[in-house]
Biopython code that builds the backbone (N, CA, C, O; Angstrom):
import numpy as np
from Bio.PDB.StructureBuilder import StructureBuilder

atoms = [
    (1, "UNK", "N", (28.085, -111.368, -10.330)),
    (1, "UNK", "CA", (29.420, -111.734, -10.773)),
    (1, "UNK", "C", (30.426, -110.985, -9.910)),
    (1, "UNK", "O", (30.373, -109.796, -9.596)),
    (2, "UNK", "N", (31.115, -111.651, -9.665)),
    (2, "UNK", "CA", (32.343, -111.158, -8.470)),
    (2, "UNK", "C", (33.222, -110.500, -9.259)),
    (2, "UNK", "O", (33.731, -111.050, -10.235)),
    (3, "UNK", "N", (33.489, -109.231, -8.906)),
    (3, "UNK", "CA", (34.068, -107.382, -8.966)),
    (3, "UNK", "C", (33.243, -106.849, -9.804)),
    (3, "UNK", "O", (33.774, -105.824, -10.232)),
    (4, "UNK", "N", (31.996, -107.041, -10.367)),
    (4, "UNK", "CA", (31.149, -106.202, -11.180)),
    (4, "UNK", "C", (30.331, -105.476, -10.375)),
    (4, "UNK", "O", (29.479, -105.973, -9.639)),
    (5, "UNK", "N", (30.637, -103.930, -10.525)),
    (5, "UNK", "CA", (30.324, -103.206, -9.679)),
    (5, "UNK", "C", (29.431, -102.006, -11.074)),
    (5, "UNK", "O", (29.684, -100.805, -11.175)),
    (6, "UNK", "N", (28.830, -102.466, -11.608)),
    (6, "UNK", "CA", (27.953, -101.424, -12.901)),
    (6, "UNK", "C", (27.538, -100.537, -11.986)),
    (6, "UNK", "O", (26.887, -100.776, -10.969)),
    (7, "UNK", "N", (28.055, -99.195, -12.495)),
    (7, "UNK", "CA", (27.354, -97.615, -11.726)),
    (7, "UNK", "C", (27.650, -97.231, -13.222)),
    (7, "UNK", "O", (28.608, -97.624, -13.887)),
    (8, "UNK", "N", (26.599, -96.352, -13.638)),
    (8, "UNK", "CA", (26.196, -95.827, -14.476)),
    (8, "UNK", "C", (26.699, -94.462, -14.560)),
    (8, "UNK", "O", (27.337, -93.914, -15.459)),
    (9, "UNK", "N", (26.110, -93.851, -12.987)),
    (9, "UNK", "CA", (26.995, -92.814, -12.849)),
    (9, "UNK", "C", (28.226, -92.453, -12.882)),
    (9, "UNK", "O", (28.536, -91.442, -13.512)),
    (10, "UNK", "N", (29.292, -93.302, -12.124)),
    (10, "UNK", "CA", (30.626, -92.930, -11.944)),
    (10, "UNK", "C", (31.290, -93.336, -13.577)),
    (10, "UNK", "O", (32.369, -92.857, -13.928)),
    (11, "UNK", "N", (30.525, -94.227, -14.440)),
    (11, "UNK", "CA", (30.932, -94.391, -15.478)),
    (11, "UNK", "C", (30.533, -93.349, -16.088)),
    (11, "UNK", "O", (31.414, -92.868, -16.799)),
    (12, "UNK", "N", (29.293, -92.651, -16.104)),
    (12, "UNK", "CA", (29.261, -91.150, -16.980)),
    (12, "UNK", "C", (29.837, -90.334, -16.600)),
    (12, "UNK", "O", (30.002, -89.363, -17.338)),
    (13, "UNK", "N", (30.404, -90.343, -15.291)),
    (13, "UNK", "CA", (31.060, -88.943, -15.037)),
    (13, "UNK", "C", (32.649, -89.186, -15.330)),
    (13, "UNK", "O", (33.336, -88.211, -15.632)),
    (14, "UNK", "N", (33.186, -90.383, -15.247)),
    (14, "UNK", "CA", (34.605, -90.047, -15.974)),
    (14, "UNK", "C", (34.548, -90.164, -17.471)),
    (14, "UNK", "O", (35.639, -90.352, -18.008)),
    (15, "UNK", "N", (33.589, -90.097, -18.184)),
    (15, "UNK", "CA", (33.251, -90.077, -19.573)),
    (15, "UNK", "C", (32.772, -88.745, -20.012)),
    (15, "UNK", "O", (33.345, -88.015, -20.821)),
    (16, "UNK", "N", (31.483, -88.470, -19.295)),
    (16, "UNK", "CA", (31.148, -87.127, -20.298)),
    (16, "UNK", "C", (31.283, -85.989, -19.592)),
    (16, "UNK", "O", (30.606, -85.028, -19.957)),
    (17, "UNK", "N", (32.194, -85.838, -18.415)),
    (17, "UNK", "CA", (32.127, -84.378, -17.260)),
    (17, "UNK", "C", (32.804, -83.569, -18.283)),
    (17, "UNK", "O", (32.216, -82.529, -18.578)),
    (18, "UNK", "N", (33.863, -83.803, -18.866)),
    (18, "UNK", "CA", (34.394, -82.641, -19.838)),
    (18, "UNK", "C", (33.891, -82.394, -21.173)),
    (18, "UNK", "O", (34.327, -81.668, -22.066)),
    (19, "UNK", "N", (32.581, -83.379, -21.100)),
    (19, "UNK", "CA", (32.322, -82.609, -22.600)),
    (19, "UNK", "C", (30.471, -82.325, -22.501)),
    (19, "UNK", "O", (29.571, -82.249, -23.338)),
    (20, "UNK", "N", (30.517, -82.273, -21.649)),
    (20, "UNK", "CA", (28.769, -81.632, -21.508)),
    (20, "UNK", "C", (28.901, -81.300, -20.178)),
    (20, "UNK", "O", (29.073, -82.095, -19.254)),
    (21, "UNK", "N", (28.786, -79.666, -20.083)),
    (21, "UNK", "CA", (28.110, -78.878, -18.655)),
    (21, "UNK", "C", (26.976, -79.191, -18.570)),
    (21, "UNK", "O", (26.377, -78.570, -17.692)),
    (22, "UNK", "N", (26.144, -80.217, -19.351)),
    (22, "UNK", "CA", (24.791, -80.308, -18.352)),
    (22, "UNK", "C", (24.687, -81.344, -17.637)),
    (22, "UNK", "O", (23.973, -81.510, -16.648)),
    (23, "UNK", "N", (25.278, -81.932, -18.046)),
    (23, "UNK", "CA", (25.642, -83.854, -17.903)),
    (23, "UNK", "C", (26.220, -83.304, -16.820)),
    (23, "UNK", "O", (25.467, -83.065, -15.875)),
    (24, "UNK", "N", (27.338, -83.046, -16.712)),
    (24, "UNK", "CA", (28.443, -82.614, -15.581)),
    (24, "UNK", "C", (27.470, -82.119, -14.038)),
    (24, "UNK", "O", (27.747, -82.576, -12.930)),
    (25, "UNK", "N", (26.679, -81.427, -14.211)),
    (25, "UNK", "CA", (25.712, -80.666, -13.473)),
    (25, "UNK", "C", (24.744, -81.177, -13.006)),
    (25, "UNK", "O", (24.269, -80.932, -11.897)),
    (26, "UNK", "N", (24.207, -82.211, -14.077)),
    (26, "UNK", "CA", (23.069, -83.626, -13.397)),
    (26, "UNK", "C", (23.870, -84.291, -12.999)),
    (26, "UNK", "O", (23.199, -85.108, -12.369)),
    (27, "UNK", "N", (25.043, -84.621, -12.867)),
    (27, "UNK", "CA", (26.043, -85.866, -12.411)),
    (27, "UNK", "C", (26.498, -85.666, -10.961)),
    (27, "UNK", "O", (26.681, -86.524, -10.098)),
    (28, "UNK", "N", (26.678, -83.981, -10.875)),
    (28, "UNK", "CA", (26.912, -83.730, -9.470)),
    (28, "UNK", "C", (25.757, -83.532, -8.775)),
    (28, "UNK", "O", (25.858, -83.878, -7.598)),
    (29, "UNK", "N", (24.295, -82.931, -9.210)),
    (29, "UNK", "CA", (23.644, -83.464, -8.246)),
    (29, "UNK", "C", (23.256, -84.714, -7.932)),
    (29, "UNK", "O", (22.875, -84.981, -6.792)),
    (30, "UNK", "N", (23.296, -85.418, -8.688)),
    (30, "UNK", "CA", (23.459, -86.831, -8.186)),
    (30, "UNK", "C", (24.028, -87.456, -7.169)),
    (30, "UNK", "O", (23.465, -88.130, -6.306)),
    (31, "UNK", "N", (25.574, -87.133, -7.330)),
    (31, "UNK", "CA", (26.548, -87.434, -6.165)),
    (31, "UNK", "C", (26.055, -86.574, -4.464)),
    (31, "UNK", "O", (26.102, -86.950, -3.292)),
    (32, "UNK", "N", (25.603, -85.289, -5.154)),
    (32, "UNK", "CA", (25.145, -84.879, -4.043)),
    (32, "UNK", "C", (24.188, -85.132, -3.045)),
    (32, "UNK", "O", (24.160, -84.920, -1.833)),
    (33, "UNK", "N", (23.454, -85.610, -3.806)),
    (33, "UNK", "CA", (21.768, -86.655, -3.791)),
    (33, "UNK", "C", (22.491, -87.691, -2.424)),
    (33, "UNK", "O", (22.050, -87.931, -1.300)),
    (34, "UNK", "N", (23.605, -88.077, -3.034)),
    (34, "UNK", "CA", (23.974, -89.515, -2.156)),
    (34, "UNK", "C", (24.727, -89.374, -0.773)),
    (34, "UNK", "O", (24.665, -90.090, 0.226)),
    (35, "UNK", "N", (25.583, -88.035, -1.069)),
    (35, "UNK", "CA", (26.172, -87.412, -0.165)),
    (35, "UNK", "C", (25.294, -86.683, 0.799)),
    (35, "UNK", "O", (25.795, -86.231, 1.829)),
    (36, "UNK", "N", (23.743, -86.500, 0.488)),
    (36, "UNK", "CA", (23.160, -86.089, 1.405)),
    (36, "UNK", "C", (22.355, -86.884, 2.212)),
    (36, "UNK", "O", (22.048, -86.686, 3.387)),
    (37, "UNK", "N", (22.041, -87.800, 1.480)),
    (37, "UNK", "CA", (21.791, -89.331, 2.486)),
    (37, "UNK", "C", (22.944, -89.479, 3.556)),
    (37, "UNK", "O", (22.625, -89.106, 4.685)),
    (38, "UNK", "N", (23.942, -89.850, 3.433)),
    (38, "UNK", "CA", (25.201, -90.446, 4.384)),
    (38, "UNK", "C", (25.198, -89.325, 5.381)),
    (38, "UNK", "O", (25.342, -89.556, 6.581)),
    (39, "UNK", "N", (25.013, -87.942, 4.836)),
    (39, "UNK", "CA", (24.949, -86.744, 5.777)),
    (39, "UNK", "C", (23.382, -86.599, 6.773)),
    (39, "UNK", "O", (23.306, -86.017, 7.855)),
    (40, "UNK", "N", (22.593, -87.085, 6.273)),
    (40, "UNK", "CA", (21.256, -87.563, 6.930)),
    (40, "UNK", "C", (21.228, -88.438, 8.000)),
    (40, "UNK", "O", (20.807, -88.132, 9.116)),
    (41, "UNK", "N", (21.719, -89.650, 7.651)),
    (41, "UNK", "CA", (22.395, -90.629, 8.471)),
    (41, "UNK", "C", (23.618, -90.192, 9.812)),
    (41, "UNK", "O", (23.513, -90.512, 10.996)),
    (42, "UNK", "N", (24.284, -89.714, 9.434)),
    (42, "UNK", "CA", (25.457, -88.745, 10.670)),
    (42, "UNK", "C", (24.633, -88.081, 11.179)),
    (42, "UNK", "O", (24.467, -88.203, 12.393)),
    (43, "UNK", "N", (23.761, -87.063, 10.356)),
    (43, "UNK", "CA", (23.228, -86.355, 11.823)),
    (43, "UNK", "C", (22.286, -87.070, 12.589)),
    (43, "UNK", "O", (22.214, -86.937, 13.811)),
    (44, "UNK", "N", (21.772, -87.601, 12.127)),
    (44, "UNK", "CA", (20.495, -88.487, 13.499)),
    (44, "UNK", "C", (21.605, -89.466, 14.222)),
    (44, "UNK", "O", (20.980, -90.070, 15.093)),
    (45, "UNK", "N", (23.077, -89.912, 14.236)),
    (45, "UNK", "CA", (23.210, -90.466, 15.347)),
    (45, "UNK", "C", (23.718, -89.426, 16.017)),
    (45, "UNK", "O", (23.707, -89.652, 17.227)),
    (46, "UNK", "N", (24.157, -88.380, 15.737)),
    (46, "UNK", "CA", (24.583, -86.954, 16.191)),
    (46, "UNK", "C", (23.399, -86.325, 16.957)),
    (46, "UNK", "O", (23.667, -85.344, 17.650)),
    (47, "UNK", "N", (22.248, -86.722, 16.925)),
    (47, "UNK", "CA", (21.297, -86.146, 17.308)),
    (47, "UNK", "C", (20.426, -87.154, 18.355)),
    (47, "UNK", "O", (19.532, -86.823, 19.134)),
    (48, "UNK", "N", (21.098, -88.743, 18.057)),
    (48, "UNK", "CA", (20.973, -89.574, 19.123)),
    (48, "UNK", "C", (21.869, -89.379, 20.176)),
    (48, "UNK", "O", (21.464, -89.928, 21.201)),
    (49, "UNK", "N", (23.036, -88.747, 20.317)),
    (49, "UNK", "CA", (23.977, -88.725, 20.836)),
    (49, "UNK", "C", (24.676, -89.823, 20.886)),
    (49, "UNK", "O", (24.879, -90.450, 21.926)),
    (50, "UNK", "N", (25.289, -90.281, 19.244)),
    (50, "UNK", "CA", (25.699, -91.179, 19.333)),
    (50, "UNK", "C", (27.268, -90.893, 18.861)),
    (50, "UNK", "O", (28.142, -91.735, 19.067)),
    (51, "UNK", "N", (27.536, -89.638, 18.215)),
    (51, "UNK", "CA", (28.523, -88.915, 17.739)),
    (51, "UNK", "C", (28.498, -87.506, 18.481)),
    (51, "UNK", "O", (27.462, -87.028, 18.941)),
    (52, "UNK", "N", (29.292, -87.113, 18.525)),
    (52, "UNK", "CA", (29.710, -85.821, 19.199)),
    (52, "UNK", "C", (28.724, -84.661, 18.475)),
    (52, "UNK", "O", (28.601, -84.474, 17.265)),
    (53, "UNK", "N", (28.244, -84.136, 19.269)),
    (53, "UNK", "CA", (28.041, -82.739, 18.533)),
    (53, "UNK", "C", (28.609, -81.912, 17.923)),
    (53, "UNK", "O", (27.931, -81.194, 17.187)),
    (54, "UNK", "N", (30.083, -81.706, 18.004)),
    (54, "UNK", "CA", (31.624, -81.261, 17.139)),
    (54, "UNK", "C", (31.274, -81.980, 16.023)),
    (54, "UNK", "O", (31.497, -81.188, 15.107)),
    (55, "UNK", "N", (30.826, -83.085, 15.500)),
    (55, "UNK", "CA", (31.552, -84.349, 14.167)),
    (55, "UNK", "C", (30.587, -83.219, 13.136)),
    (55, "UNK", "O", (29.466, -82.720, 13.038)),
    (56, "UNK", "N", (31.947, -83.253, 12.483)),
    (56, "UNK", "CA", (31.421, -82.891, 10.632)),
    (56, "UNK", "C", (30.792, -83.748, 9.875)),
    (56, "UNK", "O", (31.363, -84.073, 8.834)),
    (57, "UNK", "N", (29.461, -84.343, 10.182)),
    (57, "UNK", "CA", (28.982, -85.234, 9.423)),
    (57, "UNK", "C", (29.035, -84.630, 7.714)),
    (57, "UNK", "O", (29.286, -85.416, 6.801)),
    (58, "UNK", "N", (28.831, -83.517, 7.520)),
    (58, "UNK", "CA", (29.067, -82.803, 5.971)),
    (58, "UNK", "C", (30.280, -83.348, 5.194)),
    (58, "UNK", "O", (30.300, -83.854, 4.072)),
    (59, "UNK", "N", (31.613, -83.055, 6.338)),
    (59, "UNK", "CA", (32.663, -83.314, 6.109)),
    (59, "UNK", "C", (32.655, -84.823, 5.664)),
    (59, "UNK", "O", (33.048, -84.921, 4.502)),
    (60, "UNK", "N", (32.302, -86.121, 6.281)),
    (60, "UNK", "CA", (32.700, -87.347, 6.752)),
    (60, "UNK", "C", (31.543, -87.905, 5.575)),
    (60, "UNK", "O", (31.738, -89.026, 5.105)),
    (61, "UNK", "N", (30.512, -87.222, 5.176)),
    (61, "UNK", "CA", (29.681, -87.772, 4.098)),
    (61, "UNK", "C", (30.301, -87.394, 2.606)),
    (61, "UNK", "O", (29.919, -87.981, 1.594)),
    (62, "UNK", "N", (30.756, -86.916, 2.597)),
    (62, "UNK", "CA", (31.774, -86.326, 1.528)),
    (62, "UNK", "C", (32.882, -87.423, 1.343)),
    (62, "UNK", "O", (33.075, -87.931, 0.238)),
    (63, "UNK", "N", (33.505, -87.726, 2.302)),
    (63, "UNK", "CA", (34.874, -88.847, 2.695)),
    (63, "UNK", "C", (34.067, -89.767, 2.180)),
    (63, "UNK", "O", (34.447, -90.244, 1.110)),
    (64, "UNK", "N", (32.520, -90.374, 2.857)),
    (64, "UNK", "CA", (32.484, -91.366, 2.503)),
    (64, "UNK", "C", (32.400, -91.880, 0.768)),
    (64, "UNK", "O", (32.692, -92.925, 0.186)),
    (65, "UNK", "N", (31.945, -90.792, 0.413)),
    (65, "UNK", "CA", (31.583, -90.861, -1.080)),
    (65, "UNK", "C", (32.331, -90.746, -1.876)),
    (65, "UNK", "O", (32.038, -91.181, -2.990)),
    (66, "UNK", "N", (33.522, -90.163, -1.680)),
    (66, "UNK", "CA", (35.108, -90.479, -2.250)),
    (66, "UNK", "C", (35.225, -91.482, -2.225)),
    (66, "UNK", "O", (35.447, -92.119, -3.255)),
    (67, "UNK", "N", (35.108, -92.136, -0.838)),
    (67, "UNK", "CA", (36.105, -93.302, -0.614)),
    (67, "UNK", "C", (35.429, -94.596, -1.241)),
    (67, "UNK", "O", (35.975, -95.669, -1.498)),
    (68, "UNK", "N", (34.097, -94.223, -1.423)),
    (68, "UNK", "CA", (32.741, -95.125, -2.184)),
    (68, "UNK", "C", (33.234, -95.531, -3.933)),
    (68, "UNK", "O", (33.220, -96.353, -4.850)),
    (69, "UNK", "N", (33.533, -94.557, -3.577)),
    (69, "UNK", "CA", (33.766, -93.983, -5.659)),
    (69, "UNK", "C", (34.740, -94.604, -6.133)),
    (69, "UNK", "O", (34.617, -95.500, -6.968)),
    (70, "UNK", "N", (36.038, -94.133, -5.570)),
    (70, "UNK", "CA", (37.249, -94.822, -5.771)),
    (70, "UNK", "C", (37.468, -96.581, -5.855)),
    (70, "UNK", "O", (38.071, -97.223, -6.715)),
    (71, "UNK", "N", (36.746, -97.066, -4.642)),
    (71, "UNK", "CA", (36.705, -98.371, -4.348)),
    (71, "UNK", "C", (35.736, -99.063, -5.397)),
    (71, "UNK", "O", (36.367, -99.949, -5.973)),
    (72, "UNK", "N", (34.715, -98.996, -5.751)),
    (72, "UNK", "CA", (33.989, -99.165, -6.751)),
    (72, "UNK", "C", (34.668, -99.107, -8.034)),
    (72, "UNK", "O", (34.657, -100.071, -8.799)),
    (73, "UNK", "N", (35.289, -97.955, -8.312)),
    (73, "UNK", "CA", (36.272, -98.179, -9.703)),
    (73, "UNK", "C", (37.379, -99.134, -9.645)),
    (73, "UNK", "O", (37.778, -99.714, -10.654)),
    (74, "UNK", "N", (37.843, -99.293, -8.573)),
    (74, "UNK", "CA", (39.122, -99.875, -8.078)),
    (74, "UNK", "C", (38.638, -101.690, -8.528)),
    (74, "UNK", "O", (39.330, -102.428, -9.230)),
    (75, "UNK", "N", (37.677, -101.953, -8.073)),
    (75, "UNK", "CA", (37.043, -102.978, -8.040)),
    (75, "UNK", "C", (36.577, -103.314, -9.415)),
    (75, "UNK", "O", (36.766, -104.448, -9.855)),
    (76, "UNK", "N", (36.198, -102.732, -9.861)),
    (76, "UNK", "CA", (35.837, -102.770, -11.745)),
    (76, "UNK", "C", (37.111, -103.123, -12.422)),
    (76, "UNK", "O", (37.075, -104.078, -13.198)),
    (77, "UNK", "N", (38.061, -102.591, -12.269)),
    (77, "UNK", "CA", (39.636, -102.701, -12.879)),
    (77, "UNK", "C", (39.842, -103.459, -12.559)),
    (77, "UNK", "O", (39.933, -104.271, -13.480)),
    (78, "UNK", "N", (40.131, -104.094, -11.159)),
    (78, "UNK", "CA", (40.448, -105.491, -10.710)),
    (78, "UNK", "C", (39.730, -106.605, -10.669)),
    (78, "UNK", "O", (40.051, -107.665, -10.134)),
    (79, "UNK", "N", (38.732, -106.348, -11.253)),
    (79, "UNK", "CA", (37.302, -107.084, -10.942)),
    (79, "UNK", "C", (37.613, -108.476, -9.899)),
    (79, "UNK", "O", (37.864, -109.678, -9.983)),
    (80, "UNK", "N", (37.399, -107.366, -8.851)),
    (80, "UNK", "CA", (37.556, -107.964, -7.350)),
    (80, "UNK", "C", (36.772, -107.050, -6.570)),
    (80, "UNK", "O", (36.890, -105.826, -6.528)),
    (81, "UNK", "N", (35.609, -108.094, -5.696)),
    (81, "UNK", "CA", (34.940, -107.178, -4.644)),
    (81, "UNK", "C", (35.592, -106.672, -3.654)),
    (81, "UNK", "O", (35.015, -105.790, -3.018)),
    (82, "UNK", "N", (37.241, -107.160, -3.157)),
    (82, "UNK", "CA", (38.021, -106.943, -2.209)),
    (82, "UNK", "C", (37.974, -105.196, -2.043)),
    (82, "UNK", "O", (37.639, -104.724, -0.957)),
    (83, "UNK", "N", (38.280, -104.431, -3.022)),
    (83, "UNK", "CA", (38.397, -102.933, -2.615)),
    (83, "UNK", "C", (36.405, -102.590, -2.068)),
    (83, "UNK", "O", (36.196, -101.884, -1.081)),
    (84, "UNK", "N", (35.636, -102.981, -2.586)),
    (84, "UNK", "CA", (34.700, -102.333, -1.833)),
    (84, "UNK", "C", (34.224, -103.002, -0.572)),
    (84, "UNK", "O", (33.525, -102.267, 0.126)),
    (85, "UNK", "N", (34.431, -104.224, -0.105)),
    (85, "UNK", "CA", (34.634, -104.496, 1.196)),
    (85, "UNK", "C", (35.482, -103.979, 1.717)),
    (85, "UNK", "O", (35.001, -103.168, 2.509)),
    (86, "UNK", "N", (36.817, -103.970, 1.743)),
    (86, "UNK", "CA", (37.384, -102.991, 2.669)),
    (86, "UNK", "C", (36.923, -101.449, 2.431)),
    (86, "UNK", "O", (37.160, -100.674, 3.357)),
    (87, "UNK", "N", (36.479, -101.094, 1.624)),
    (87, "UNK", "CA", (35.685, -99.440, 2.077)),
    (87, "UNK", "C", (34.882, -99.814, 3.095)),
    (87, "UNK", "O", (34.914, -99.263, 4.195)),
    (88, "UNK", "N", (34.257, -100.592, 2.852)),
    (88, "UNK", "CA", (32.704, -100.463, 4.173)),
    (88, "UNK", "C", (33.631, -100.890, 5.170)),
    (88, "UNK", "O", (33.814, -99.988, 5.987)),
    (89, "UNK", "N", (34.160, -101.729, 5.368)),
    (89, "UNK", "CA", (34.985, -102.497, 7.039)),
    (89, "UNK", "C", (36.029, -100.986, 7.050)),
    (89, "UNK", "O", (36.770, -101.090, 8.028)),
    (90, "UNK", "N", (36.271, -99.847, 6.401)),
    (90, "UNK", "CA", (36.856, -98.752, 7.375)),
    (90, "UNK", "C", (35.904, -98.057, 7.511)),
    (90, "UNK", "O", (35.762, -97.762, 8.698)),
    (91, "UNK", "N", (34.701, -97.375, 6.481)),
    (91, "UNK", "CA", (33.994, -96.773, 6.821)),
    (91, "UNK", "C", (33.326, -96.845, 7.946)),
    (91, "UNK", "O", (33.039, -95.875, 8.648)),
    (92, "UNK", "N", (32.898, -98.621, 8.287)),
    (92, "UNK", "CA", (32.893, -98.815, 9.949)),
    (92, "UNK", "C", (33.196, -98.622, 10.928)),
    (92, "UNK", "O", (32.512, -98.218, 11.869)),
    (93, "UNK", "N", (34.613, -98.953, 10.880)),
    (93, "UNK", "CA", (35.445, -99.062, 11.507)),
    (93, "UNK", "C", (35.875, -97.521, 12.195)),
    (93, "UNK", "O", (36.114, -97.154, 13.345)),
    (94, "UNK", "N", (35.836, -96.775, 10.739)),
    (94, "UNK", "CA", (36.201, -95.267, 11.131)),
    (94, "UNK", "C", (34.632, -94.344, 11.955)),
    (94, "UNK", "O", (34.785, -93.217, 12.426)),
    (95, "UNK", "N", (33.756, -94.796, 11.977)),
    (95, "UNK", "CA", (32.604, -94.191, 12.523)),
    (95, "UNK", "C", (32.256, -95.028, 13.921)),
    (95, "UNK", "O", (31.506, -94.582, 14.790)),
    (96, "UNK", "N", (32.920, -96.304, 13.988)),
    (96, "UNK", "CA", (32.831, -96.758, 15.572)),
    (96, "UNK", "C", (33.814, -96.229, 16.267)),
    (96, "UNK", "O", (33.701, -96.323, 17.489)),
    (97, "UNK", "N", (35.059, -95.521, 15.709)),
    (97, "UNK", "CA", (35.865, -95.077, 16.456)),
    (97, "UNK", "C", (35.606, -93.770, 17.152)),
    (97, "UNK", "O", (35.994, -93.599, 18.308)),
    (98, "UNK", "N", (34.942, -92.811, 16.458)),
    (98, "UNK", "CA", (34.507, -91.657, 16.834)),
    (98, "UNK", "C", (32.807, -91.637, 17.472)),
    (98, "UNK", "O", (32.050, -90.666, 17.497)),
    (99, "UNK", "N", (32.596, -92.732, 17.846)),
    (99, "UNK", "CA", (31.275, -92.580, 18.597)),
    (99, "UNK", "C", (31.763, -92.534, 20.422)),
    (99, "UNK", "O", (32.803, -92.824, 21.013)),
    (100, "UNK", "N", (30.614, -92.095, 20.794)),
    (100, "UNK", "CA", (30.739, -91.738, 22.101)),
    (100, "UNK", "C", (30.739, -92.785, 23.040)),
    (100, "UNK", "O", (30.847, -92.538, 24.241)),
]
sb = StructureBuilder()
sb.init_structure("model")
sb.init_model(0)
sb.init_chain("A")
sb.init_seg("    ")
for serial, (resi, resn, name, xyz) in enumerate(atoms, 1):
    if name == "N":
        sb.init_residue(resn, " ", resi, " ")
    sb.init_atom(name, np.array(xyz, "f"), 0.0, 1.0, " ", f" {name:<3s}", serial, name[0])
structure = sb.get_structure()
């Protein structure tokens, strides 16, 4: 169904982060879980020499997962896939720009 974007997660974490530290604590390793994939991914083209050896892939896997998060909610509210296509067409966009 077009803008149904069901995450379980981002729906528990603006629900129960303030009222359970354990929830809160499995929720971020979770995110982290995902953030360390995208950071997995940066370094092997970093290590293909496909990105600079300078690039903060830490940094830029972090961005992406903001910018993942947001767009996904954005898209639920509007129930329109439009915000998470344009995440991926910059997330592209922004990682072909900084390749070598």
């Amino acid at each position: 169904v077009v803008g149904r974007f069901p995450c379980l997660a981002l729906k528990l974490a603006s629900e129960v982060s303030d009222l359970s530290e354990a929830m809160r604590n499995e929720l971020a390793r979770g995110f982290e879980d995902w953030i360390d994939i995208y950071r997995a991914v940066l370094d092997e083209a970093v290590d293909q020499k496909l990105l600079a050896a300078s690039f903060d892939s830490a940094l830029e896997a972090q961005l992406i997962q903001d910018l993942w998060s947001g767009a996904t909610q954005r898209a639920v509210i509007y129930r329109s896939s439009e915000p998470v296509s344009n995440a991926v067409d910059h997330i592209k966009a922004r990682i072909i720009s900084m390749m070598i």
